[in-house]
ROSE-4610 file (N, C-alpha, C; in Angstrom, 1 decimal, always signed):
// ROSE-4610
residu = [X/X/X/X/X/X/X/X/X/X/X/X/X/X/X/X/X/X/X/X/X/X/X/X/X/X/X/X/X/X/X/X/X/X/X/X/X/X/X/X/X/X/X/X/X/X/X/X/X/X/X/X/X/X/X/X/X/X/X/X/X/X/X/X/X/X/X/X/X/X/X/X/X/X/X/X/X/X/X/X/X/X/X/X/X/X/X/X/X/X/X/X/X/X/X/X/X/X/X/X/X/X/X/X/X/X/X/X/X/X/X/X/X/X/X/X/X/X/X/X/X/X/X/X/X/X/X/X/X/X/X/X/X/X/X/X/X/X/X/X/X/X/X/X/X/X/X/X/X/X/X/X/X/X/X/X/X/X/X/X/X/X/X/X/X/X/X/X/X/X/X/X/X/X/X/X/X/X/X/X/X/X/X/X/X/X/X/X/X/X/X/X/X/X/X/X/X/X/X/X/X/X/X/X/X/X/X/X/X/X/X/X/X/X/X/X/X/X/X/X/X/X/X/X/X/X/X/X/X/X/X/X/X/X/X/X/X/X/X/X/X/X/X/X/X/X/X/X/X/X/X/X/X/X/X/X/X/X/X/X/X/X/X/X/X/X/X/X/X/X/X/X/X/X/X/X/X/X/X/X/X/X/X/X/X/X/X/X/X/X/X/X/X/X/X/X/X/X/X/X/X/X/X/X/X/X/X/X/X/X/X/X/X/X/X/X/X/X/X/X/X/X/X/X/X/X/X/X/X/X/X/X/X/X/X/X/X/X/X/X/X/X/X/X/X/X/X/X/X/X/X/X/X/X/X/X/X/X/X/X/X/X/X/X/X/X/X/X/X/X/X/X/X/X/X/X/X/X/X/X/X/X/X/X/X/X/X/X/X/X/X/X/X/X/X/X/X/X/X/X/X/X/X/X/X/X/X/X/X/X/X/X/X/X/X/X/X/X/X/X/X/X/X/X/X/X/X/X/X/X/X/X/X/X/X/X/X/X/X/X/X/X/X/X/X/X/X/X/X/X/X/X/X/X/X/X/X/X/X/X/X/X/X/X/X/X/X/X/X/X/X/X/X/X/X/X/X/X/X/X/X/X/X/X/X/X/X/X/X/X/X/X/X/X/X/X/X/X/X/X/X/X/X/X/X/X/X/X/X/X/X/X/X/X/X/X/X/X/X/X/X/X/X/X/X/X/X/X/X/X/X/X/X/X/X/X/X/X/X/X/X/X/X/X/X/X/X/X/X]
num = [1/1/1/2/2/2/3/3/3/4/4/4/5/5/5/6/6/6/7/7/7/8/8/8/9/9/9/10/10/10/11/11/11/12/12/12/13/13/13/14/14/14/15/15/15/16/16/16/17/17/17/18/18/18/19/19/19/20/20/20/21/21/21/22/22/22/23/23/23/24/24/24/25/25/25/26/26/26/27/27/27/28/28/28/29/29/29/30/30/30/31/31/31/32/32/32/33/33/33/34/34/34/35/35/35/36/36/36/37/37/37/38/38/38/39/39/39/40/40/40/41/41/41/42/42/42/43/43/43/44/44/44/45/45/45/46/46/46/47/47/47/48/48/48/49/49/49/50/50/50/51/51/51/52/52/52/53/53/53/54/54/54/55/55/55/56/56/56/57/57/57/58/58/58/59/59/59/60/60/60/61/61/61/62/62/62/63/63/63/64/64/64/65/65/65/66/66/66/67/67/67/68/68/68/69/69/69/70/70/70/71/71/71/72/72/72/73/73/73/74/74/74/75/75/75/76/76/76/77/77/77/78/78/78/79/79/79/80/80/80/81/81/81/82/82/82/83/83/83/84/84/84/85/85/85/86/86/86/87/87/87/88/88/88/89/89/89/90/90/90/91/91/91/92/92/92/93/93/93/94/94/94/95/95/95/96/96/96/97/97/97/98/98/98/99/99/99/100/100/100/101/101/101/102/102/102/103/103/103/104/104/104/105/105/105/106/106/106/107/107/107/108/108/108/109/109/109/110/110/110/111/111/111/112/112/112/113/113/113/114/114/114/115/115/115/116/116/116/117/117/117/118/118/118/119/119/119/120/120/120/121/121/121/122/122/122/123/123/123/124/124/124/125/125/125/126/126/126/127/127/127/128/128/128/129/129/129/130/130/130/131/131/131/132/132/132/133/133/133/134/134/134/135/135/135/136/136/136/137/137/137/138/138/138/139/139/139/140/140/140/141/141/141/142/142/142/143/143/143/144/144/144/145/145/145/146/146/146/147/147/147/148/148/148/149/149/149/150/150/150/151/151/151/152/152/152/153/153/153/154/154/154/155/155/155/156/156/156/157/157/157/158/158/158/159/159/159/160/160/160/161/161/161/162/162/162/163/163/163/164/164/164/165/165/165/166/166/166/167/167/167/168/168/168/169/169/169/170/170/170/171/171/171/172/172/172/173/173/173/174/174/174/175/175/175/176/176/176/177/177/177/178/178/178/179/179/179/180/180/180/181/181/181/182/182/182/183/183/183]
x = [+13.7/+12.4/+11.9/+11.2/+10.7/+9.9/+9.6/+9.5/+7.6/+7.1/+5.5/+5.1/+5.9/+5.4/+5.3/+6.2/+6.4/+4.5/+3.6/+2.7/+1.3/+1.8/+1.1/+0.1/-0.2/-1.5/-2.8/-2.6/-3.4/-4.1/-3.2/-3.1/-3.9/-3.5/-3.7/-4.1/-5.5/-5.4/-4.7/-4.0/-3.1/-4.0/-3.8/-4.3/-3.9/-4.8/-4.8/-4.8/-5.0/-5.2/-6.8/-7.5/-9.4/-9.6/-10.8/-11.1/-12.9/-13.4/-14.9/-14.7/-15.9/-16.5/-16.9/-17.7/-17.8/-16.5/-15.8/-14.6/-13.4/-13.4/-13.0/-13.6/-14.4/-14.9/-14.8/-14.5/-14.3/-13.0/-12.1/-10.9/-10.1/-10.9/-10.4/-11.2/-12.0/-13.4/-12.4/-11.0/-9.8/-10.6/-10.2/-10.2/-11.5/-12.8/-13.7/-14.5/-14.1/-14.6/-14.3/-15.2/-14.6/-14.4/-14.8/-14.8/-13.5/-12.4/-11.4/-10.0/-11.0/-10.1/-9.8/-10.7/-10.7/-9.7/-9.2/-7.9/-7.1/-6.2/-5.1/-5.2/-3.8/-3.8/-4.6/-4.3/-5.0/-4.0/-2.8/-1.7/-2.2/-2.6/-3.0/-4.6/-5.4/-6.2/-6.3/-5.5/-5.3/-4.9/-3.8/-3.4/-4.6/-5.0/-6.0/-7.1/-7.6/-8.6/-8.1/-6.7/-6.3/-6.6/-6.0/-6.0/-7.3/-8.4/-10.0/-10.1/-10.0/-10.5/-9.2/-8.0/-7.5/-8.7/-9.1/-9.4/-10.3/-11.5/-12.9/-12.4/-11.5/-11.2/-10.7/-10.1/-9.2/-9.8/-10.8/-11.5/-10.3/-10.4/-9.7/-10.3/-9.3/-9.9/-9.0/-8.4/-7.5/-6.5/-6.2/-5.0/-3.7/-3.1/-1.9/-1.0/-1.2/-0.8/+0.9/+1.3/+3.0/+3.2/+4.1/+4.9/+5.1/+5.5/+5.9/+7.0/+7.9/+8.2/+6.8/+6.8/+5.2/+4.3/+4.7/+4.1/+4.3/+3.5/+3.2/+3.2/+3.5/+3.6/+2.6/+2.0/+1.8/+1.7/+3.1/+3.7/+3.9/+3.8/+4.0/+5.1/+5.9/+6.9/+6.7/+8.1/+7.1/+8.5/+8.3/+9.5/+9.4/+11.1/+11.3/+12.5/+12.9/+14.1/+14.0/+14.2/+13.7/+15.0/+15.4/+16.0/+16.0/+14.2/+13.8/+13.8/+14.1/+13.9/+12.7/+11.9/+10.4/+9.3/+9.4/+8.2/+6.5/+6.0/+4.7/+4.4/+3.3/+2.6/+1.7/+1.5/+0.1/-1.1/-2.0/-3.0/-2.8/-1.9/-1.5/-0.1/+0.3/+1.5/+2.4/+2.7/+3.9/+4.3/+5.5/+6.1/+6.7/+6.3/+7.1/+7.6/+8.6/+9.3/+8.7/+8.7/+8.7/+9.4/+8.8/+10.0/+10.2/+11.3/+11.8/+12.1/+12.3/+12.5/+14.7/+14.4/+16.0/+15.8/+15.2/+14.5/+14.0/+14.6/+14.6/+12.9/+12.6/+11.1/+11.9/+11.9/+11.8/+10.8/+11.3/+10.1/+10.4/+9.1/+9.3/+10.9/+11.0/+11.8/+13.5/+13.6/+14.4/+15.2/+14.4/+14.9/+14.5/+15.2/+15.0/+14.5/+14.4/+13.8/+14.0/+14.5/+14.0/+12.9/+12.7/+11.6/+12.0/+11.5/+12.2/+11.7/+10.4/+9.6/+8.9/+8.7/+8.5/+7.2/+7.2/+6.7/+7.3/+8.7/+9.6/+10.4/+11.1/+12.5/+11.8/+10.9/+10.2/+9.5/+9.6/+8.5/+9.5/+11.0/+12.2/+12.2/+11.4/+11.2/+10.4/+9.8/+9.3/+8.2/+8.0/+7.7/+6.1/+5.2/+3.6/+3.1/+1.8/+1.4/+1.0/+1.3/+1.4/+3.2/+3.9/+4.9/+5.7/+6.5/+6.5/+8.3/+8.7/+9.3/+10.6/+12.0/+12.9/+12.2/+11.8/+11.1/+9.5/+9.3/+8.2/+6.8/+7.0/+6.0/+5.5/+4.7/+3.8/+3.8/+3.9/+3.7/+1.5/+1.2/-0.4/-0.8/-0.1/-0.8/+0.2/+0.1/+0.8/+0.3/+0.8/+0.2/-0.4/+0.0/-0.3/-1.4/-2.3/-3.5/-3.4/-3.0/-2.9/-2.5/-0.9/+0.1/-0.1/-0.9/-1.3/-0.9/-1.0/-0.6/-2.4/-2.7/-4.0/-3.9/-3.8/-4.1/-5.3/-5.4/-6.7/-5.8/-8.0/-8.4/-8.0/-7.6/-6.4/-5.2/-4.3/-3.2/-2.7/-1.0/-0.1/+0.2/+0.6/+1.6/+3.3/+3.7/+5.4/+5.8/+6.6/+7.0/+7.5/+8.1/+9.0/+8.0/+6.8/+6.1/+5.5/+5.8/+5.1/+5.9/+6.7/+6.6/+6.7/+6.4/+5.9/+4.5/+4.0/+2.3/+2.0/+1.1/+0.4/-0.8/-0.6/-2.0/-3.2/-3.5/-4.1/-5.0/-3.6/-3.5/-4.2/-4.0/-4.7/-5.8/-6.5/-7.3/-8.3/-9.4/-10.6/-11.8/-12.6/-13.9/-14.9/-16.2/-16.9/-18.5/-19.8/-20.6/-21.4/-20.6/-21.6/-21.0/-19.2/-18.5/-17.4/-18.1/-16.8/-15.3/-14.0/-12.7/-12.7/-12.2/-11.9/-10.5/-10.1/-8.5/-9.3/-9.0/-9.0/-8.4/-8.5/-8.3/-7.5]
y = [-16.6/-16.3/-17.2/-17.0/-17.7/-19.0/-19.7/-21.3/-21.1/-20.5/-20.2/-19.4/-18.7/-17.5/-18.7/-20.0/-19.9/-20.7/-21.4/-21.6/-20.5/-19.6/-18.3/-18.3/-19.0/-18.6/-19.3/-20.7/-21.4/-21.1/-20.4/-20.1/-18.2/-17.5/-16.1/-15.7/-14.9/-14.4/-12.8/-12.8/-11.9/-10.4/-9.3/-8.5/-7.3/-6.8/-6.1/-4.4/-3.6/-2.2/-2.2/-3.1/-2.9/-2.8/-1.7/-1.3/-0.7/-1.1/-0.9/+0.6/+1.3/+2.7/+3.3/+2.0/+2.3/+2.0/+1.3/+1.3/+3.0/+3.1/+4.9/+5.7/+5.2/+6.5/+6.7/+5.6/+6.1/+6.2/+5.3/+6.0/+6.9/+8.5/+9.0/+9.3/+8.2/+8.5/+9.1/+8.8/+9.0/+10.4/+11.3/+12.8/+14.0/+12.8/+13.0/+13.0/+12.0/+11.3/+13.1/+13.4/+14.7/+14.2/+13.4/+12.8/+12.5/+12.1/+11.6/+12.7/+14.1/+15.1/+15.4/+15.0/+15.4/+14.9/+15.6/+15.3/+15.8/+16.4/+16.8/+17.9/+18.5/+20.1/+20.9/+22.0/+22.8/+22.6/+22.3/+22.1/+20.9/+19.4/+18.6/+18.5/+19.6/+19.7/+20.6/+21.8/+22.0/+21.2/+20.9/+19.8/+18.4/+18.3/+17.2/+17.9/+19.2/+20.4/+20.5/+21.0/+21.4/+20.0/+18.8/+17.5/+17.0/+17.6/+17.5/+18.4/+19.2/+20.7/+20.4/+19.5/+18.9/+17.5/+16.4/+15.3/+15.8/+16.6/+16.9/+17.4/+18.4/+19.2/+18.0/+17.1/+16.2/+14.6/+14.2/+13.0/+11.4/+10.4/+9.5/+8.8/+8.6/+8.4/+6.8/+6.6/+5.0/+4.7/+3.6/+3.5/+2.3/+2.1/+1.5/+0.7/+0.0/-1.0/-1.2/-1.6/-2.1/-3.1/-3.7/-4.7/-5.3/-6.6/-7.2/-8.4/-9.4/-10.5/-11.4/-12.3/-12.9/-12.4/-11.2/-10.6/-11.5/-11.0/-11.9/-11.5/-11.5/-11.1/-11.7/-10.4/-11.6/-12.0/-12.7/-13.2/-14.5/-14.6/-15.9/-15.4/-14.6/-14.2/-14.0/-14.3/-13.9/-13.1/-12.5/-11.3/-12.1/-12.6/-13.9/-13.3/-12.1/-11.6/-10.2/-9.0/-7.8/-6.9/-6.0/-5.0/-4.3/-4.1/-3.0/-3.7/-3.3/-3.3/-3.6/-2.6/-1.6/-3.6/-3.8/-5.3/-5.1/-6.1/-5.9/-7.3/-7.2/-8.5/-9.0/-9.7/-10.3/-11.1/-10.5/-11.8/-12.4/-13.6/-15.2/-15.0/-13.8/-13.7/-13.6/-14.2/-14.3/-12.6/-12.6/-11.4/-11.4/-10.0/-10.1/-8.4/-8.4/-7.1/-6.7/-4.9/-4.6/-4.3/-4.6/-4.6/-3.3/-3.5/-2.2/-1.9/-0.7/-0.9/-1.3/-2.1/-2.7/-4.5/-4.7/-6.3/-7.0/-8.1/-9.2/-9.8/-10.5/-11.2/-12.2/-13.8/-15.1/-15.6/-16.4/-16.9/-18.6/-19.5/-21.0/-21.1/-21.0/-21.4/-20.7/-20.4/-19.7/-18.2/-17.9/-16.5/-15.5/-14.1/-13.3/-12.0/-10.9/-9.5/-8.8/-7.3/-6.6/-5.4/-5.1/-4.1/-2.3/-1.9/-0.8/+0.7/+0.3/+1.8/+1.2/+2.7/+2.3/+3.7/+3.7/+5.3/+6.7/+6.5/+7.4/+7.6/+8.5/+8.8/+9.2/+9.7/+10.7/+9.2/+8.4/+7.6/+6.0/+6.4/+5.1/+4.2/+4.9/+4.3/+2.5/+2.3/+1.4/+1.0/-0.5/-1.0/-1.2/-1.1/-1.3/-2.4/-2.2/-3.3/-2.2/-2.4/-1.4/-1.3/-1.8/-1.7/-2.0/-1.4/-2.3/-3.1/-4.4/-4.7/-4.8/-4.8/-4.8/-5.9/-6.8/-7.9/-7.3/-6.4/-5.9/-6.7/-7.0/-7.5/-6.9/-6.6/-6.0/-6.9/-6.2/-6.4/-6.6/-7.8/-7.5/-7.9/-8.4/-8.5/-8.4/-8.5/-8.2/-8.7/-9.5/-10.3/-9.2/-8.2/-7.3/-6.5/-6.1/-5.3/-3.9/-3.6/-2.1/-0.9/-1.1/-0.3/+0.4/+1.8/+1.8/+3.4/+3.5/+5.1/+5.2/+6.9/+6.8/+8.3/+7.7/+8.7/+9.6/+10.9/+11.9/+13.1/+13.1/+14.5/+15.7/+16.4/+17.5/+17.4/+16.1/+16.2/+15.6/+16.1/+15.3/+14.6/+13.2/+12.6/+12.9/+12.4/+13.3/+12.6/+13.2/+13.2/+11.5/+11.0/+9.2/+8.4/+8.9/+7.9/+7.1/+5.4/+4.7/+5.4/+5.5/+6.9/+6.3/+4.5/+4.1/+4.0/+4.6/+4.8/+6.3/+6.2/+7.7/+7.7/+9.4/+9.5/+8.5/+8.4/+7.8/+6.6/+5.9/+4.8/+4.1/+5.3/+5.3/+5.0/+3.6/+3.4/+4.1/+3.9/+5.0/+4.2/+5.2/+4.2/+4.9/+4.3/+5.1/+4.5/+5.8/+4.8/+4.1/+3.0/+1.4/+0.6/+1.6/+0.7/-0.2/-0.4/-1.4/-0.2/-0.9/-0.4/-0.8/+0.4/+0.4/+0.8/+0.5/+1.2/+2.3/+3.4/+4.4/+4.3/+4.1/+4.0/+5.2]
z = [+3.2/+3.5/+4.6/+5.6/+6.7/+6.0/+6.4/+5.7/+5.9/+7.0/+6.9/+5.6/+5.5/+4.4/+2.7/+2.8/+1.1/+1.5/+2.4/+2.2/+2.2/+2.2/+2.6/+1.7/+0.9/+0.1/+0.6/+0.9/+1.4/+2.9/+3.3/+4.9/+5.0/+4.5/+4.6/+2.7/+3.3/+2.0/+1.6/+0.3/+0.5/-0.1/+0.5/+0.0/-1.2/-1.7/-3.0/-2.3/-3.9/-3.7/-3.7/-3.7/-3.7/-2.7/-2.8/-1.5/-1.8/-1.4/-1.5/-1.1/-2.0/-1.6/+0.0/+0.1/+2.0/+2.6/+2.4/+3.3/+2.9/+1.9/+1.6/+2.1/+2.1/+2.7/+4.3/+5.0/+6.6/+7.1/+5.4/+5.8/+7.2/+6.6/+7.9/+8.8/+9.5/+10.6/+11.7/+12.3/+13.4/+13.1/+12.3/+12.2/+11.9/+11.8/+11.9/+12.7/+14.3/+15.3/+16.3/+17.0/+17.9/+19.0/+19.8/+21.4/+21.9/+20.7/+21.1/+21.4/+21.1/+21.3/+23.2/+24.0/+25.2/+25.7/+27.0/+27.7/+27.4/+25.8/+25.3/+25.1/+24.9/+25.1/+23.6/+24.1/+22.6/+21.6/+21.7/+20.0/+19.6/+20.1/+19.7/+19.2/+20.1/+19.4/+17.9/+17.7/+16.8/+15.4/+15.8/+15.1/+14.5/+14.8/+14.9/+13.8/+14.2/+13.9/+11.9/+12.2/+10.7/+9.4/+10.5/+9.4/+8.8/+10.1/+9.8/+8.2/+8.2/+7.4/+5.8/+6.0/+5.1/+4.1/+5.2/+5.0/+3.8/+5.0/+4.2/+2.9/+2.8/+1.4/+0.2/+0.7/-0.2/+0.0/-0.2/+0.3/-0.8/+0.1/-0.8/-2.0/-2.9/-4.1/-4.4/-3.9/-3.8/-2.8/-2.9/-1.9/-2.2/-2.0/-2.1/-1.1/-1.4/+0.4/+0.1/+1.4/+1.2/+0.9/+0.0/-0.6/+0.5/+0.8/+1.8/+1.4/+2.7/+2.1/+1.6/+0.9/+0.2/-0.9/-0.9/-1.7/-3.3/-3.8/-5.3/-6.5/-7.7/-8.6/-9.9/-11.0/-11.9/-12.2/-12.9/-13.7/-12.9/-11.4/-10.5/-9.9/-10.1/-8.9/-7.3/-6.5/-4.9/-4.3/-3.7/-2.6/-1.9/-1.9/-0.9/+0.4/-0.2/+0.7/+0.5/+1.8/+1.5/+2.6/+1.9/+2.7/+3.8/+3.6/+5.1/+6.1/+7.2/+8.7/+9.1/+8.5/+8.6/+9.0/+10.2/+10.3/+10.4/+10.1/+10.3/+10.8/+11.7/+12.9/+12.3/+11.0/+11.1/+11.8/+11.5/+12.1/+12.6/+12.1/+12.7/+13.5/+13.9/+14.4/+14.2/+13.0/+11.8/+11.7/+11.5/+11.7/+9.8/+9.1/+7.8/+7.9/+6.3/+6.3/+5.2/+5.2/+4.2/+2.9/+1.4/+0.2/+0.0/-0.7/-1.5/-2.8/-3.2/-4.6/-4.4/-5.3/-5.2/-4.9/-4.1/-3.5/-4.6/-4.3/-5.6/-5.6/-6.5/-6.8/-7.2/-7.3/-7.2/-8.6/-9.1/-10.0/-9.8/-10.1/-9.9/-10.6/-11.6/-12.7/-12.4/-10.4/-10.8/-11.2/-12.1/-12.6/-11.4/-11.8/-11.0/-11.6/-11.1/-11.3/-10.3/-10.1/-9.4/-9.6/-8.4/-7.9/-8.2/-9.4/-9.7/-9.7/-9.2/-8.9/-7.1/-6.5/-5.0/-5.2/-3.5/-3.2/-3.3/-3.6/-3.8/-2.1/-2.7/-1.6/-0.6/-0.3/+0.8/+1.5/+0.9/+1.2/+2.1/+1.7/+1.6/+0.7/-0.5/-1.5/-0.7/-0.4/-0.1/-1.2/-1.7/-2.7/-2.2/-2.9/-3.4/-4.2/-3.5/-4.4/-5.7/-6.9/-7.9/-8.6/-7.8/-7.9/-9.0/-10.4/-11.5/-11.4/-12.0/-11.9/-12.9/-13.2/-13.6/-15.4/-15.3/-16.3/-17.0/-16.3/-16.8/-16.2/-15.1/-14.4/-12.9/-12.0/-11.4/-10.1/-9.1/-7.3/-7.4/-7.0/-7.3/-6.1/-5.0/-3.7/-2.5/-1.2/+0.0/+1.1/+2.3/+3.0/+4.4/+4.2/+5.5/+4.8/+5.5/+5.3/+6.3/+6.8/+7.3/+7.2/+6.6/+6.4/+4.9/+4.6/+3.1/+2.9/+1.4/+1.7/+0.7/+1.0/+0.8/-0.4/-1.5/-2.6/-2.4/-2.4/-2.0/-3.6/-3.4/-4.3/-4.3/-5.6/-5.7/-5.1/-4.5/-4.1/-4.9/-5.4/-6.2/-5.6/-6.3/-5.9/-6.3/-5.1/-5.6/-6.9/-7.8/-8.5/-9.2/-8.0/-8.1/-7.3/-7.2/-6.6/-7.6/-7.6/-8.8/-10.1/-10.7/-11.7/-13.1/-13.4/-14.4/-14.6/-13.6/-13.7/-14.3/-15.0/-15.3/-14.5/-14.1/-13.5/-13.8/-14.5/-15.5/-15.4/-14.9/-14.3/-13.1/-12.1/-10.8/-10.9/-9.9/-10.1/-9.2/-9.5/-8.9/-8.5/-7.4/-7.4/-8.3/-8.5/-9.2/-8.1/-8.5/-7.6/-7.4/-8.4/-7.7/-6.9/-6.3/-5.8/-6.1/-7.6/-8.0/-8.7/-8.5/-9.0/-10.4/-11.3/-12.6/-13.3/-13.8/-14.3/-15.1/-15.3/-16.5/-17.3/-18.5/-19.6/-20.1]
């Protein structure tokens, strides 16, 4: 693991699946915004047109960021070494990868675990924060803040996505803003 990343806590704060209600909600402003349609042909405008008339129908209800090297666990574990290619540029320039399900988690003591539920195959199985682990312990934060998949209203999630979570599970906003697990 890059030698900046094992001080990464002190340096970067790492981010979670919380996400304030106003921030959900502009989610998808890109496909809401009309101005930025000019110049491009009419298939792009279409295109563009359909994902509008998707967004509004299916508004987001949570989201789920990518696993990264740094990422942290629980239990004190950290994703010290990761399979994907897939990089991300932070902030500070520091360059990290994304985890996967199969990618080891580190604990002080040594021991190890892997990462055994992802976003599923459609997704390269790439690992979440939500992510549950081989030891029975949980992915709870990620050093990159951009790269997220965005759970929306009346849409399944595929089948292997997370797939030791129950619906259930998914956390939600409610509206004062604050995130709650459902019970």
């Amino acid at each position: 693991m890059n030698k900046a990343l094992e001080m990464h806590s002190s340096l970067d704060a790492p981010y979670t699946n919380e996400i304030s209600l106003e921030s959900l909600r502009h989610l998808d402003d890109l496909y809401l915004e009309q101005g930025h349609l000019e110049g491009y042909g009419e298939e792009v405008a279409a295109f563009v047109n359909r994902q509008k008339t998707f967004v509004q129908a299916h508004p987001p209800i949570a989201i789920y960021r990518v696993a990264t090297e740094g990422s942290q666990t629980r239990y004190g574990g950290t994703i010290q070494q990761v399979s994907s290619s897939l990089t991300f540029t932070l902030d500070n320039g520091w360059k990290v990868c994304a985890a996967q399900k199969g990618d080891q988690v580190v604990y002080a003591d040594g021991s190890t675990a892997r990462i055994i539920t992802g976003a599923g195959e459609a997704n390269s199985n790439i690992a979440l924060v939500g992510s549950r682990l081989s030891n029975g312990d949980e992915i709870i934060n990620t050093l990159q803040k951009r790269f997220l998949i965005i759970v929306r209203e009346g849409v399944p999630m595929a089948e292997d996505f997370l797939p030791a979570l129950k619906r259930a599970d998914v956390h939600r906003l409610h509206s004062n803003g604050m995130k709650q697990d459902i019970q």
